[in-house]
C-alpha positions as CSV (number, residue, x, y, z in Angstrom):
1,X,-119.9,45.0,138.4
2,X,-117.1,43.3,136.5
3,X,-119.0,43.9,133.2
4,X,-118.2,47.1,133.3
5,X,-114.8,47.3,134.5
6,X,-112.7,49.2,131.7
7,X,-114.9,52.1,132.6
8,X,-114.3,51.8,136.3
9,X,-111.0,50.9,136.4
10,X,-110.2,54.4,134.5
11,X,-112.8,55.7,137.0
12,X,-111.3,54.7,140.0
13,X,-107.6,55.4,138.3
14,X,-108.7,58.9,138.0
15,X,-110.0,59.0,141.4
16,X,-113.1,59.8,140.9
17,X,-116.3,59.1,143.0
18,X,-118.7,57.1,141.6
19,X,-121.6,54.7,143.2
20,X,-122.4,51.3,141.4
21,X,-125.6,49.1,141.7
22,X,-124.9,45.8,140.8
23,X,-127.6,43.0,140.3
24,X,-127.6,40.4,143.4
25,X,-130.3,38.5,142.5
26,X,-133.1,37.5,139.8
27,X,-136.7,36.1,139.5
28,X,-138.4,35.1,136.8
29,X,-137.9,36.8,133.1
30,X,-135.2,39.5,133.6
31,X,-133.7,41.3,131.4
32,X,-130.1,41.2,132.6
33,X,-128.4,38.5,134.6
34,X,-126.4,38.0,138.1
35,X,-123.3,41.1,138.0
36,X,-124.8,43.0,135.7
37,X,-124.0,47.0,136.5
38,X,-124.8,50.5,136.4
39,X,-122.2,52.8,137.7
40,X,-122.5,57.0,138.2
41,X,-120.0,59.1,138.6
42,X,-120.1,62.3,141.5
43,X,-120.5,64.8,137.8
44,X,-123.6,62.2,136.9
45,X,-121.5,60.6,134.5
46,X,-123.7,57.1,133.9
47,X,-122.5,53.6,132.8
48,X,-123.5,50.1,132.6
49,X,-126.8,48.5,132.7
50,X,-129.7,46.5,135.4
51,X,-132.4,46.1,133.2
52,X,-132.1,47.1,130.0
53,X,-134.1,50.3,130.7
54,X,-136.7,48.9,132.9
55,X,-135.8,50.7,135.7
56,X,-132.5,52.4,135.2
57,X,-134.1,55.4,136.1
58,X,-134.5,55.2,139.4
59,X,-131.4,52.8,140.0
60,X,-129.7,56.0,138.9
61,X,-131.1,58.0,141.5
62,X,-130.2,55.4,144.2
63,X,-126.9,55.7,142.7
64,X,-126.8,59.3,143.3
65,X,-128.1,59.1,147.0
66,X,-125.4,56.8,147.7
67,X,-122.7,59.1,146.7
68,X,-124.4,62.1,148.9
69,X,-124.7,59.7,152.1
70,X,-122.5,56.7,151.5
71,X,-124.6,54.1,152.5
72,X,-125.5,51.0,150.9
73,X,-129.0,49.7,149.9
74,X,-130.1,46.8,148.4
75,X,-133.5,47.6,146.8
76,X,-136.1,45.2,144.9
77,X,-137.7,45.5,141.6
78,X,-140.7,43.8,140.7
79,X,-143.4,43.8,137.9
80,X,-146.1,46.5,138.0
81,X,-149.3,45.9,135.9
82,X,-151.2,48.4,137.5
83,X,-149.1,51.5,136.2
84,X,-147.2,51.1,133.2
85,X,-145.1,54.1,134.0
86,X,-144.6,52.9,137.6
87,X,-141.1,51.7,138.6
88,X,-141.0,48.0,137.6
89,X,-139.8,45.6,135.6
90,X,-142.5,45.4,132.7
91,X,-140.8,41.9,131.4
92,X,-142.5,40.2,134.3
93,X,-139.1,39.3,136.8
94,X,-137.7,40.3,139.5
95,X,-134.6,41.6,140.2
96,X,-132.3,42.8,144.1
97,X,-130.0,45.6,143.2
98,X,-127.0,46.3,145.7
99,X,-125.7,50.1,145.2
100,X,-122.5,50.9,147.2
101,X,-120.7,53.9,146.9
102,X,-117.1,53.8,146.0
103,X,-116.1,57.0,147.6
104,X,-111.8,57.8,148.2
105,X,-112.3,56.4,152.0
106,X,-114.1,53.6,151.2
107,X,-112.7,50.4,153.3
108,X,-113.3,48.2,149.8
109,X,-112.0,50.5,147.7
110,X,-108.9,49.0,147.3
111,X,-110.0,45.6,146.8
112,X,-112.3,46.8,144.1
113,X,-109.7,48.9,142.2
114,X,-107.7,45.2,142.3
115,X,-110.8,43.5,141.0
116,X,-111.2,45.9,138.4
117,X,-107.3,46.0,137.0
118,X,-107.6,42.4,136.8
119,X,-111.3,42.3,135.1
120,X,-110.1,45.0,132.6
121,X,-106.3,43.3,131.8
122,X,-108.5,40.0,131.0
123,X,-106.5,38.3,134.4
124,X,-108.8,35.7,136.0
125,X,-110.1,36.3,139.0
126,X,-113.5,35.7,141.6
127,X,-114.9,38.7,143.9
128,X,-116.8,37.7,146.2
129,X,-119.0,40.8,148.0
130,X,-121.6,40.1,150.6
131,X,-124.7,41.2,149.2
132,X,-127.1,40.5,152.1
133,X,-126.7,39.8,155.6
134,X,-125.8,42.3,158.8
135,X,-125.8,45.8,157.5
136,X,-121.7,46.4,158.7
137,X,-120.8,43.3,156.4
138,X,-122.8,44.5,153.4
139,X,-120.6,45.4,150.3
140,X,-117.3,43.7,152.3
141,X,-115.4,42.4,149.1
142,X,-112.8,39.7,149.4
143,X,-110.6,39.0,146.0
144,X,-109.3,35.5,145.1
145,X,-107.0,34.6,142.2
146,X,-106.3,31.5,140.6
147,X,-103.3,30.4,142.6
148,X,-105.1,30.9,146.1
149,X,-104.0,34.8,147.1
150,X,-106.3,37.1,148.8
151,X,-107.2,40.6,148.8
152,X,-109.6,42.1,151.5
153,X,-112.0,40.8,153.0
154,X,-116.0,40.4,154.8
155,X,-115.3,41.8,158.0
156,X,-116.5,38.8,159.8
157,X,-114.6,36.0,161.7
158,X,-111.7,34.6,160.3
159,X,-113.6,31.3,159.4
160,X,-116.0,33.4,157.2
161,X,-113.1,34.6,154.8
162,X,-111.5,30.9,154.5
163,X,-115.5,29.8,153.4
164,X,-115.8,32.5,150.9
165,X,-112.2,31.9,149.8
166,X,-112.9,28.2,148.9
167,X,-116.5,28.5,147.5
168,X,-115.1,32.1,144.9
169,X,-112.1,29.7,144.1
170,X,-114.7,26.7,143.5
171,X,-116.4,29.1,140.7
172,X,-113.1,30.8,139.7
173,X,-112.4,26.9,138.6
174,X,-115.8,26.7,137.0
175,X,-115.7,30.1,135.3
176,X,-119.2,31.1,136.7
177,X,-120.9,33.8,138.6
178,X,-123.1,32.8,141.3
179,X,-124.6,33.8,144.8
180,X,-123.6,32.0,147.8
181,X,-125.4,31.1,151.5
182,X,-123.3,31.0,154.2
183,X,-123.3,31.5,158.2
184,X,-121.8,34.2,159.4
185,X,-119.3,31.6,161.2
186,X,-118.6,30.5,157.8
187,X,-120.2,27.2,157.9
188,X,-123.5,26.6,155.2
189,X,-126.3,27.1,157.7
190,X,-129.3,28.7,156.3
191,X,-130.7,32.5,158.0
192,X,-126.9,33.3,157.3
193,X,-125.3,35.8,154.0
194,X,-125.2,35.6,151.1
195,X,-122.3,36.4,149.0
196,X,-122.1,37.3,145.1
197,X,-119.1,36.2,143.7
198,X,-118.3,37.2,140.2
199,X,-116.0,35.6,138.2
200,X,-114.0,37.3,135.6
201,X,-112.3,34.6,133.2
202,X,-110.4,35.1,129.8
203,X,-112.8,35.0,126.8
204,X,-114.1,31.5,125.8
205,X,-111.9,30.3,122.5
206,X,-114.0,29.8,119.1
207,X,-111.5,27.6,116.9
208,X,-112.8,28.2,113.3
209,X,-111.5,25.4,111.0
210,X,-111.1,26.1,107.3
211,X,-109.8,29.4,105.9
212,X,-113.4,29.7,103.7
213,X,-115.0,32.2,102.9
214,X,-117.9,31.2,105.4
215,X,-115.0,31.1,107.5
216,X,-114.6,35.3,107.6
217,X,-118.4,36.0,108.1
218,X,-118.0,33.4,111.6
219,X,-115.1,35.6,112.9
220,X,-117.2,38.5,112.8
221,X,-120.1,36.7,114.6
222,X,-117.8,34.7,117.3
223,X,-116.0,38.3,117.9
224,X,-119.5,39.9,119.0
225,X,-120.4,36.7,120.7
226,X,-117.3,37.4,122.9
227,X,-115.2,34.8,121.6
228,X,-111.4,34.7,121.4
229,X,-111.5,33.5,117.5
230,X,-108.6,31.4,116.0
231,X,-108.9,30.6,112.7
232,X,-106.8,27.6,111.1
233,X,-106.3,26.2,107.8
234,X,-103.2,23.8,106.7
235,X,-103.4,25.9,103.1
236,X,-101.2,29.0,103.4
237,X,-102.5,30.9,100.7
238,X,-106.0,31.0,102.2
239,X,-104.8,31.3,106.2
240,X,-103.7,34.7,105.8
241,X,-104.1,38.0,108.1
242,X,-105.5,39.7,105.3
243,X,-108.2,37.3,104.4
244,X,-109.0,37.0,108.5
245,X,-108.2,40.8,109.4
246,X,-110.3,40.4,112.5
247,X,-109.5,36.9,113.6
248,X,-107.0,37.1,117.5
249,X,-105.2,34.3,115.5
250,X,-105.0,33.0,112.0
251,X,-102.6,29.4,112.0
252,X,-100.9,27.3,109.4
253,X,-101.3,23.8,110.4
254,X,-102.9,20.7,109.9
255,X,-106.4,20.8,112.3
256,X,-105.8,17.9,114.0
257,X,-102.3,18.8,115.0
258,X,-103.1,22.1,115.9
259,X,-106.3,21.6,118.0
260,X,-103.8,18.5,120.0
261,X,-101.2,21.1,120.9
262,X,-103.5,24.0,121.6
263,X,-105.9,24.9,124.5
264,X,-109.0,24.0,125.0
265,X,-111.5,23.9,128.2
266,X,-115.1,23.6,128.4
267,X,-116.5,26.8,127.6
268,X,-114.5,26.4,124.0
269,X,-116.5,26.1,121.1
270,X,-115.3,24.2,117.5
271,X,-116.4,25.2,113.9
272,X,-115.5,22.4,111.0
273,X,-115.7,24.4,107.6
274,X,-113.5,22.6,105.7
275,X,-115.9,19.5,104.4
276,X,-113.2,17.6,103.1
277,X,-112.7,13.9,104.6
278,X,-109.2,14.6,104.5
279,X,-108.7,17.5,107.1
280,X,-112.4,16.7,108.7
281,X,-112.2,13.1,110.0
282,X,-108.5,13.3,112.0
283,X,-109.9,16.5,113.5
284,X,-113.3,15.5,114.2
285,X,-112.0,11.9,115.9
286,X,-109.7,14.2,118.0
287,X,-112.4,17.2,118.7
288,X,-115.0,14.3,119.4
289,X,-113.0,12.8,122.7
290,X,-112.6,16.1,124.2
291,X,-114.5,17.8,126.7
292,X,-115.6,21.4,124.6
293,X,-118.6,22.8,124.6
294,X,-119.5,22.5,120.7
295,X,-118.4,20.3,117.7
296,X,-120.3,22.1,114.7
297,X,-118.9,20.5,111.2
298,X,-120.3,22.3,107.8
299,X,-121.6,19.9,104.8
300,X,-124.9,18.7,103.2
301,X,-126.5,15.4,105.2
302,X,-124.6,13.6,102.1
303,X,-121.6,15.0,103.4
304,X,-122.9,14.1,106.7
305,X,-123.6,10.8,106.1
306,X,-120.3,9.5,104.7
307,X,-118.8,11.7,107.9
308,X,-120.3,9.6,110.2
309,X,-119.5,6.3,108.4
310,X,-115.7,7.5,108.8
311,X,-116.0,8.5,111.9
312,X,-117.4,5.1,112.9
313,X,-114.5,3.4,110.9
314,X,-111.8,5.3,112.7
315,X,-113.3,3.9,116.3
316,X,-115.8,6.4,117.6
317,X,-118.7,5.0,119.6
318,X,-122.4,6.5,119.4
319,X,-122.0,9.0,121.9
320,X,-119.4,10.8,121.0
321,X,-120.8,10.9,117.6
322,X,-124.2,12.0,119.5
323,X,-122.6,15.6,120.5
324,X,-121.6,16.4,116.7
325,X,-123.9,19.2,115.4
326,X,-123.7,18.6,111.5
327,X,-124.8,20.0,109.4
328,X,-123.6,22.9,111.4
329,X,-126.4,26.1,112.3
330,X,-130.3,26.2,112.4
331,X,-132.2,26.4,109.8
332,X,-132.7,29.5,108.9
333,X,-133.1,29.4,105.2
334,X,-129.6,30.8,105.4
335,X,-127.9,31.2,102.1
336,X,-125.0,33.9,102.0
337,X,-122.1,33.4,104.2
338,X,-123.1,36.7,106.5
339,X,-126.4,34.1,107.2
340,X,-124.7,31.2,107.2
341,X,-122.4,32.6,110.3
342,X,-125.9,34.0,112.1
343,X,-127.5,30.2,111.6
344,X,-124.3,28.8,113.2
345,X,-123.9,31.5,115.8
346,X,-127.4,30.8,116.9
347,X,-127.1,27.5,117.5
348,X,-124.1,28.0,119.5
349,X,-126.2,30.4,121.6
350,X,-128.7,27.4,122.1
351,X,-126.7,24.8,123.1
352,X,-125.1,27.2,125.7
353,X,-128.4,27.7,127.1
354,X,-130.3,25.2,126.4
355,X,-132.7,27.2,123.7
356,X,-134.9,24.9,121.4
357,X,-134.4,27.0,118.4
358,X,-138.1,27.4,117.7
359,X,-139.7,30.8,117.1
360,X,-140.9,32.7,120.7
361,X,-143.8,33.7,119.2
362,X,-146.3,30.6,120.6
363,X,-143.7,28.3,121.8
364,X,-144.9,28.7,125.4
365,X,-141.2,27.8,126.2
366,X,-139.2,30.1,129.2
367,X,-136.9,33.6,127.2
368,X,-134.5,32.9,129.8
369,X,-133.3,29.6,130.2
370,X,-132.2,28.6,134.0
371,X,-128.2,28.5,133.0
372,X,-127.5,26.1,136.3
373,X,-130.6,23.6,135.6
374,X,-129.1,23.3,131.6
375,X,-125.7,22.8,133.2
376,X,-126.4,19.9,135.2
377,X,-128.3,18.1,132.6
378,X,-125.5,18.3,130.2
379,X,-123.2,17.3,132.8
380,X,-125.6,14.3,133.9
């Protein structure tokens, strides 16, 4: 629901009625992942998206009942091969899609009007609904912020809102949306709820290094990707607002002071464009030691080559020069900047997933890549 939440925070500012189905659950190829929304308004005003058109049809009609007799369902979709036109999901998953109606006397309407100012003013924060379980509990929504505070609530015992409290702050931390079995109690017996939590986070940061002209085609890519884009360069004449018009941030500085002094977490990805030993090797012996999610650099594998000599000379071991990705991007054939920024784009995509970067078309590998498997191998 939080993917949508500038619409329904001026929704539910305007006091309108509206129902939203949210996805609760997924099997197999789906289109669209855990949270993802589709929200209709009492004039049939639609928003949002389950399934990429699978079956957004008739999830908008569930929406619609729910306004007329303010109930909520939770209602499967599966793949149907024996009617292309039936109701299904014709990528071969499966998805559970909670609809609750967010009428003006709604008990969880508060909690999701507090959800949603913080999802749309970018303020982190974890909301954590019960998406199956006794039918009086389902759609309860509790709130939790970073620093502990609660809104709402499941309607259960007391126990049951200290549980999900700890397990939406445990993925708050984590900055991941997730489902959750719990007792009704509270404790983590199975035959219990489950919970959806979603997490709503700032953007992840993209720090592009090197005020090139490769430099303003990856803004452009990291801004669609969702990034928060900072681009830095020590060279004032080239780190300019007007060379970088749709950067968040454009900074004068040397890399490797800048990246010490700014911050960084695991979600934050770093782009080397400068290929000069100079600004490259202090940054990449700092960017090497720290716990992002990417280390791209830019250069040819001579380039490369003498790289990693200096990086070895200035004390880094093999692993840490194991997670550099130079030269930067898949191949591609890229040759213009615009493809150049697509090449590197995509291989940030992969490494976030896990992708193989090898054409679909008779790979026999998984489309969607299980996000929690790829996270504990890299973590392992």
């Amino acid at each position: 629901m939080l993917d949508i939440a500038e619409e329904l925070h001026q929704w539910i500012e305007e006091d309108r009625n509206f129902a939203v189905a949210t996805v609760v659950a997924v099997g197999g190829s789906a289109p669209r992942g855990l949270g993802a929304a589709l929200a209709v308004d009492s004039d049939g005003t639609a928003v949002g998206s389950v399934s990429g058109g699978c079956v957004e049809g008739a999830v908008y009609d569930l929406c619609r009942q729910a306004l007329q007799d303010g109930i909520t369902v939770v209602q499967r979709f599966g793949y149907s091969d024996e009617d292309a036109f039936a109701v299904g999901l014709t990528c071969g998953g499966t998805i559970e899609v909670m609809v609750v109606p967010v009428l003006a006397q709604a008990p969880a309407r508060p909690v999701l009007r507090a959800a949603l100012r913080a999802a749309s003013g970018g303020e982190p924060a974890a909301l954590a609904r019960v998406v199956r379980g006794p039918g009086e509990l389902l759609g309860t929504a509790l709130l939790v912020r970073p620093d502990g505070t609660v809104e709402g609530g499941l309607g259960g015992a007391a126990e049951l809102d200290r549980t999900a409290r700890a397990e939406a702050r445990a993925l708050l931390d984590a900055g991941r949306t997730a489902t959750v079995e719990i007792s009704e109690d509270g404790s983590h017996c199975p035959g219990g709820l489950t919970l959806l939590v979603e997490v709503t986070v700032p953007p992840p940061r993209m720090i592009v290094f090197g005020a090139v002209d490769f430099a303003a085609a990856l803004v452009k890519a990291g801004k669609f990707l969702g990034y928060h884009v900072t681009v830095c360069d020590a060279r004032p004449v080239f780190a300019t607002r007007a060379r970088f018009p749709e950067a968040d941030e454009v900074v004068v500085d040397w890399p490797h002071r800048y990246l010490r002094s700014t911050p960084t977490d695991a979600r934050t990805v770093l782009c080397v464009l400068t290929h000069d030993a100079k600004f490259d090797i202090p940054l990449l012996t700092e960017a090497l030691r720290m716990p992002v999610a990417f280390v791209g650099a830019m250069g040819s594998r001579r380039t490369h080559a003498d790289r990693e000599r200096r990086l070895r000379e200035a004390g880094l071991g093999e692993r840490e020069l194991s997670r550099l990705r130079s030269p930067i991007g898949l191949d591609l054939g890229a040759r213009t900047p615009e493809e150049t920024a697509v090449s590197i784009a995509a291989e940030i995509v992969a490494v976030r997933h896990g992708g193989t970067g090898v054409p679909l078309t008779g790979s026999g590998t998984s489309i969607h890549h299980d996000h929690r498997e790829h996270s504990a191998a890299r973590a392992a």
